[in-house]
Backbone as numpy.savetxt, mean C-alpha at the origin, in Angstrom:
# Nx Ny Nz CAx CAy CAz Cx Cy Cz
-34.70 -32.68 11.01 -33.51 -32.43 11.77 -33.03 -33.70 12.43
-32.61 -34.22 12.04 -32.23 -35.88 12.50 -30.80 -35.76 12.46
-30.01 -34.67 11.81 -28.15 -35.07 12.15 -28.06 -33.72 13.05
-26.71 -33.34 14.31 -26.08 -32.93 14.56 -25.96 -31.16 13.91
-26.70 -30.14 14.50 -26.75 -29.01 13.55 -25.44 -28.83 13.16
-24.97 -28.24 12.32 -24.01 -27.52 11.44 -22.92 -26.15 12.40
-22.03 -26.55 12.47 -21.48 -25.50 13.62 -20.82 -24.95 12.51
-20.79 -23.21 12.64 -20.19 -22.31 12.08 -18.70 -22.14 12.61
-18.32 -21.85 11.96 -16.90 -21.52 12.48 -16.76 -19.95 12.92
-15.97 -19.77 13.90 -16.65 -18.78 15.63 -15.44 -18.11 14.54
-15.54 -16.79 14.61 -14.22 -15.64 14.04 -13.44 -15.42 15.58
-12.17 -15.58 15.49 -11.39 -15.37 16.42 -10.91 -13.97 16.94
-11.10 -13.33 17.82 -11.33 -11.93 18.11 -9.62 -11.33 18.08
-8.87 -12.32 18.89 -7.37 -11.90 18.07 -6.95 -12.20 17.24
-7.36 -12.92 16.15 -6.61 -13.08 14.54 -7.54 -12.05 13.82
-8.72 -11.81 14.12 -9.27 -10.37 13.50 -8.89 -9.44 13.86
-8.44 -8.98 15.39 -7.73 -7.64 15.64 -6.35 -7.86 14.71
-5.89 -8.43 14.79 -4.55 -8.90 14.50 -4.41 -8.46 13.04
-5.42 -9.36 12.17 -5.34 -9.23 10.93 -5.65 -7.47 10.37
-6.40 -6.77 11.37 -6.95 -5.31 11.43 -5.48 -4.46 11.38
-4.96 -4.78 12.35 -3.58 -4.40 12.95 -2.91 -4.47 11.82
-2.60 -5.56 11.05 -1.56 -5.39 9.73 -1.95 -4.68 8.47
-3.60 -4.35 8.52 -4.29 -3.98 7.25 -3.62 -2.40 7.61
-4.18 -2.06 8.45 -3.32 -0.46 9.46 -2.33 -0.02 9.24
-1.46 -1.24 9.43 -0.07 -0.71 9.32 0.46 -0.73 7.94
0.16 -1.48 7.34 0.47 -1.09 5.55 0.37 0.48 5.49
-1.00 0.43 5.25 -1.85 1.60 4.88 -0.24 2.83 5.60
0.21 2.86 6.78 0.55 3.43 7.90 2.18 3.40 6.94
2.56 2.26 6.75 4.03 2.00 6.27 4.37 3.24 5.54
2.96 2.99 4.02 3.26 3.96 3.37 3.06 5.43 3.47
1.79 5.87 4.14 2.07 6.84 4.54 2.73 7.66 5.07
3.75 6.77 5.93 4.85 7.08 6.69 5.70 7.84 5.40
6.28 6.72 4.83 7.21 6.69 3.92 6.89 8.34 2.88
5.37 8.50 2.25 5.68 9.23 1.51 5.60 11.21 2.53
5.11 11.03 3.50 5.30 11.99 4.63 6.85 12.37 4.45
7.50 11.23 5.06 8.71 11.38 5.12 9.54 12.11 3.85
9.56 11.32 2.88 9.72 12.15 1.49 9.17 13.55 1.60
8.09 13.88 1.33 7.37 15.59 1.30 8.62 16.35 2.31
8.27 15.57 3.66 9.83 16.41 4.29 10.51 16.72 4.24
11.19 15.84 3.82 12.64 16.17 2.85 12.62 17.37 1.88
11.51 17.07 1.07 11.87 17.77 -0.28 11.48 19.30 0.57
10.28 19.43 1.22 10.24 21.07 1.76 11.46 21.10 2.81
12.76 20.61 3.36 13.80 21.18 3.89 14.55 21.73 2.86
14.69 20.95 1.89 15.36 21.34 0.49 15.17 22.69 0.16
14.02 23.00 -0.41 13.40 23.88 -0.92 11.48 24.00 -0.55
11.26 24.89 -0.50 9.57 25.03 -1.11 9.08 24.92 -2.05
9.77 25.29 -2.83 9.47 24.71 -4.58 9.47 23.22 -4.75
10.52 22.82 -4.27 10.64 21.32 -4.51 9.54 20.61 -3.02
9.08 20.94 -2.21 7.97 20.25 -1.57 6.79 20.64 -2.07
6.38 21.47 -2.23 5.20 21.58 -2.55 5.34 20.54 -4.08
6.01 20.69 -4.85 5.92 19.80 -5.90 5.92 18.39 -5.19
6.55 17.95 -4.64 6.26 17.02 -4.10 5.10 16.37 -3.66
4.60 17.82 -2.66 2.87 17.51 -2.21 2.50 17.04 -3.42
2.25 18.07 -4.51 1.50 18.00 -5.52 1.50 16.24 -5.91
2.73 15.81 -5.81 3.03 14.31 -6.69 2.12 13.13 -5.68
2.58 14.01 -4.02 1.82 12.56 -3.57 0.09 12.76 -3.56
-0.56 13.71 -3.81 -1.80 14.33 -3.57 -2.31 13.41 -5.07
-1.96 13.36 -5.92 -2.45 13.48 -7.81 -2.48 12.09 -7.67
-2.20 10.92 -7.37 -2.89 9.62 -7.49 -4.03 9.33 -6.54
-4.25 10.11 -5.27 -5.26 10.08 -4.11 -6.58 10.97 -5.00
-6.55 11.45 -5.43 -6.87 12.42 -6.16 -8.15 11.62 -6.87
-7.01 11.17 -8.23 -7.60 10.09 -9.13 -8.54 9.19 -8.63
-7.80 8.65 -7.88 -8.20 7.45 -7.25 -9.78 7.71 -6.57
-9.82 8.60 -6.06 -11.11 9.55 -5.12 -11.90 9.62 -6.38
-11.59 10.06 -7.05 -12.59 10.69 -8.47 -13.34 9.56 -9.16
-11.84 8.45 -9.93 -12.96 7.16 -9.93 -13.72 6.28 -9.30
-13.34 6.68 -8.12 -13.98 5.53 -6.80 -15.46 6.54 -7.22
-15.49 7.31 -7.04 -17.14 8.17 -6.84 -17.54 8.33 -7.98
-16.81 8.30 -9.04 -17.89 8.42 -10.46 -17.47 7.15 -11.47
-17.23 6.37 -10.80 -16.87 5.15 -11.61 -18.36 4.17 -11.22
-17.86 2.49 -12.01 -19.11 2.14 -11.75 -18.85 1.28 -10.38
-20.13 1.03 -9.57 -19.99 0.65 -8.51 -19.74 -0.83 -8.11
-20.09 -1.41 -8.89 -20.00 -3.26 -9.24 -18.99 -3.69 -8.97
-18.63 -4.69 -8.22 -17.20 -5.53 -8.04 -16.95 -6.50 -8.91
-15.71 -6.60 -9.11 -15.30 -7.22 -9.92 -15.91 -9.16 -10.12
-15.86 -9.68 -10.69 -17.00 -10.86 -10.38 -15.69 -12.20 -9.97
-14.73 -11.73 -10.32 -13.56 -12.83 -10.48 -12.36 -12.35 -9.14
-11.72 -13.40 -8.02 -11.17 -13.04 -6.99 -9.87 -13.53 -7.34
-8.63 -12.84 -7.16 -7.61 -12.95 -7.88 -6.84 -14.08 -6.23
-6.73 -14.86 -6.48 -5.74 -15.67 -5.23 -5.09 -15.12 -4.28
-5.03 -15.21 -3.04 -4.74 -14.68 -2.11 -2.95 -14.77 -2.29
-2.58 -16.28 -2.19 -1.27 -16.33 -2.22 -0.44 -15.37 -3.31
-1.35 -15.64 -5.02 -0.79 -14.21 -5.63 -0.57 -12.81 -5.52
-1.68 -12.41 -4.60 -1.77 -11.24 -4.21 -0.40 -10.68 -3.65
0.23 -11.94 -2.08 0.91 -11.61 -1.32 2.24 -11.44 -2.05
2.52 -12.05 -2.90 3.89 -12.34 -3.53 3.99 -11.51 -4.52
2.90 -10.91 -5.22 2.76 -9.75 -6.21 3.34 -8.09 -5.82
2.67 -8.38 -4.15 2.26 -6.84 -3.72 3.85 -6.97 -2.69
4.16 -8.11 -2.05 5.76 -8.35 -1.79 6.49 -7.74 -2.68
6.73 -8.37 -3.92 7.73 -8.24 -5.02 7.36 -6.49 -5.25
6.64 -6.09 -5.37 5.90 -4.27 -5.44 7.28 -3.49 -4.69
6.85 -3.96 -3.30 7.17 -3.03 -2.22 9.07 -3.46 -2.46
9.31 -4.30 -2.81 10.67 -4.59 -2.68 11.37 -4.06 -3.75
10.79 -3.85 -4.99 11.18 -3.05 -6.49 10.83 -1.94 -6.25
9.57 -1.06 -5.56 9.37 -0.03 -5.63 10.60 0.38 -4.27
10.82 -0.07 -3.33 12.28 0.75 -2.26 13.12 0.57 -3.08
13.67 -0.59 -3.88 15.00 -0.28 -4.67 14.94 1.21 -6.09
13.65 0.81 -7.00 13.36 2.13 -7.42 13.54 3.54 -6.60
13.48 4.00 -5.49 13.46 4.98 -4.70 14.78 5.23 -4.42
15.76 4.56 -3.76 17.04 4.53 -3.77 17.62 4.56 -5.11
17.44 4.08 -6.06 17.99 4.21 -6.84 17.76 5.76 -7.45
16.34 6.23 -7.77 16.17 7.70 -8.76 16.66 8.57 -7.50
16.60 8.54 -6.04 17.15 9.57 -4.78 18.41 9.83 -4.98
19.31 8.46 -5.83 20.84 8.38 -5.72 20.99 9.42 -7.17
20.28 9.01 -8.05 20.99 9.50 -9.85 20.04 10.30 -10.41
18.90 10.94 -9.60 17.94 12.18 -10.60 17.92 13.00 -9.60
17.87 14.03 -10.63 17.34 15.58 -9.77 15.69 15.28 -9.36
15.31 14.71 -10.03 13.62 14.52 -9.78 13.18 13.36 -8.90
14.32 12.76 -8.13 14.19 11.40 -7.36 12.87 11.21 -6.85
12.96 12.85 -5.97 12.21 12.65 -4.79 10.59 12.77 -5.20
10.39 13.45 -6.13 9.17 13.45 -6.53 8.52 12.38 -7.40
9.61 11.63 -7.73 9.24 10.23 -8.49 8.59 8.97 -7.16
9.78 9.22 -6.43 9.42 8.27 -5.19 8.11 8.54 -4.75
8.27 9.79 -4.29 6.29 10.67 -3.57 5.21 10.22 -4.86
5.85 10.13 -5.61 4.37 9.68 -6.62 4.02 8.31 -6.58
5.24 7.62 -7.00 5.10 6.15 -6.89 4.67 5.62 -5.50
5.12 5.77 -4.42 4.34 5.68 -2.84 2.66 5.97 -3.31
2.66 7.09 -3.65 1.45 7.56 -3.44 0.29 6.65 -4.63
0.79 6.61 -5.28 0.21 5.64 -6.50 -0.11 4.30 -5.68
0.82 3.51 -4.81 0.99 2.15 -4.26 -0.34 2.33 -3.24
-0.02 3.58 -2.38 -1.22 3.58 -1.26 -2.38 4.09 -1.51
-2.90 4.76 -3.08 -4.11 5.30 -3.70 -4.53 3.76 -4.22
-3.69 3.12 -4.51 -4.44 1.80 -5.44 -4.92 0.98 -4.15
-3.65 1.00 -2.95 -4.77 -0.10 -2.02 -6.03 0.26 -0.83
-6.27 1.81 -1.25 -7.21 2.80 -0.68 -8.28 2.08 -1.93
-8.20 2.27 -2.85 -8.79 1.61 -3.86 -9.64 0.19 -3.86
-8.44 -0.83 -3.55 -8.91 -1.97 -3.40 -10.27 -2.46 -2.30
-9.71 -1.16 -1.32 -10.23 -1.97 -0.20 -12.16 -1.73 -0.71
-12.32 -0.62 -1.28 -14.11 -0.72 -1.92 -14.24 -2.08 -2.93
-13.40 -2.20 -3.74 -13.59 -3.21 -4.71 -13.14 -4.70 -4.65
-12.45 -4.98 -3.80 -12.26 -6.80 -3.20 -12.61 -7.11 -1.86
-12.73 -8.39 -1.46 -13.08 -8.60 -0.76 -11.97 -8.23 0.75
-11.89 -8.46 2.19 -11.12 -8.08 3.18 -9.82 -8.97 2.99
-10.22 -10.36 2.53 -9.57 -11.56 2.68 -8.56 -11.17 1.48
-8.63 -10.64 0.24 -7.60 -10.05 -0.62 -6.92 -8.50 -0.13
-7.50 -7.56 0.63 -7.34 -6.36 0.67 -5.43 -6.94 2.56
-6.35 -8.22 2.77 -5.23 -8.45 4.11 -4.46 -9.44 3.03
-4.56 -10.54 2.22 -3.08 -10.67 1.05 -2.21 -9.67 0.76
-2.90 -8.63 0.41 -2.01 -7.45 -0.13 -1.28 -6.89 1.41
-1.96 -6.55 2.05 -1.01 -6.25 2.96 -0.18 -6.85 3.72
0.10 -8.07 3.75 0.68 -8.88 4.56 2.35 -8.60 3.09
1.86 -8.90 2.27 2.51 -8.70 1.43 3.60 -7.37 1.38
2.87 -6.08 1.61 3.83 -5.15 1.71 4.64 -4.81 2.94
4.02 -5.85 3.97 5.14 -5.59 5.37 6.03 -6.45 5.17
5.68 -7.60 4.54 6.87 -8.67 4.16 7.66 -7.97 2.97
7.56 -7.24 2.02 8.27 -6.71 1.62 9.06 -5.82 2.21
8.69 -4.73 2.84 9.56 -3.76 3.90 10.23 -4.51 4.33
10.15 -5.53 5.31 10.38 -6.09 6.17 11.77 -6.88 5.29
11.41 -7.72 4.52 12.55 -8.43 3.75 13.89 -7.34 3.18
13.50 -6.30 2.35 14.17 -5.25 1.90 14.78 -4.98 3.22
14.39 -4.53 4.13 15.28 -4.20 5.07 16.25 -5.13 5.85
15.89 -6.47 6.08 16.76 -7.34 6.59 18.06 -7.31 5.82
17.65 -7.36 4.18 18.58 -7.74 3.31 19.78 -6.39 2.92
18.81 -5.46 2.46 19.59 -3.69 2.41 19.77 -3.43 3.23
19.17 -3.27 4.48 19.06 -2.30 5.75 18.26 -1.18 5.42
18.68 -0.32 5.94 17.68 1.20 6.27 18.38 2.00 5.57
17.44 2.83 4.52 18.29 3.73 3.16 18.55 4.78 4.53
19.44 5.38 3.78 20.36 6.87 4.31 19.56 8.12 4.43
C-alpha cells in the first residue's frame, strides 16, 4: 500500500432520487395516458371500453407470461445509452402522432391507441428485469422528452 487508496465515487442522493423520480414518471406518463383512453372508450359505450380494457390488459399480459416462463439470463450486449434516449424519444413522438391520427380517421382509434400505449409500457415493465438501471433511465428520459417535445411543438390533443 504505498499510493493514495482508490476513492470510489460517493452516489449522489439527489441525482438518484431524481433519476428514480423520472423512471416513475414515464412508467406514470403512460399509464396515465392509456387510463385516460379506457375512459373515454367506457363513456362511449361498454362494449367499446371493455374492449378497450381488453387491448390495454393483452400486452401486460404477454409480457407477465414471458417474463416468468421465459429464460432468465440477460442479455450479454448493452445497447448505448444515448441510442436508447433518441430511439425511445422518436417512439413516444410517432406513437402520439399515431394516436391522433387513428382517434381522427378509424372507428377502432381508440383501441389501437390503448394497445399501442400498452405495448410501449409492457415492453418498459419488461426492460426494467432485463437491462441494466442506467439503460432502463435512457429510455425514460427519452419518453418525457418525447411528451414533452410533442407537446411544445403540437400542444395538447383535444
Amino acid at each position: 500500500m504505498t499510493g493514495e487508496p482508490e476513492r470510489k465515487r460517493q452516489p449522489r442522493p439527489l441525482a438518484v432520487a431524481f433519476n428514480r423520480l423520472l423512471v416513475t414518471l414515464s412508467f406514470a406518463i403512460l399509464l396515465s395516458l392509456i387510463v385516460s383512453l379506457v375512459a373515454q372508450a367506457f363513456s362511449a359505450s361498454a362494449e367499446l371500453g371493455i374492449r378497450s380494457l381488453a387491448a390495454a390488459i393483452l400486452p401486460a399480459l404477454i409480457i407477465a407470461y414471458a417474463t416468468v416462463f421465459g429464460r432468465p439470463s440477460r442479455p450479454s450486449s448493452q445497447f448505448p445509452a444515448i441510442g436508447l434516449f433518441f430511439f425511445t424519444g422518436t417512439w413516444m413522438i410517432a406513437l402520439l402522432f399515431f394516436i391522433n391520427f387513428v382517434n381522427s380517421y378509424s372507428s377502432h382509434g381508440n383501441l389501437l391507441s390503448v394497445f399501442a400505449l400498452s405495448v410501449t409500457l409492457s415492453a418498459l415493465v419488461l426492460l426494467t428485469k432485463f437491462v441494466p438501471f442506467s439503460s432502463l433511465l435512457s429510455c425514460s428520459y427519452g419518453i418525457i422528452a418525447g411528451v414533452l417535445l410533442y407537446t411544445l411543438i403540437f400542444g395538447l390533443s383535444e
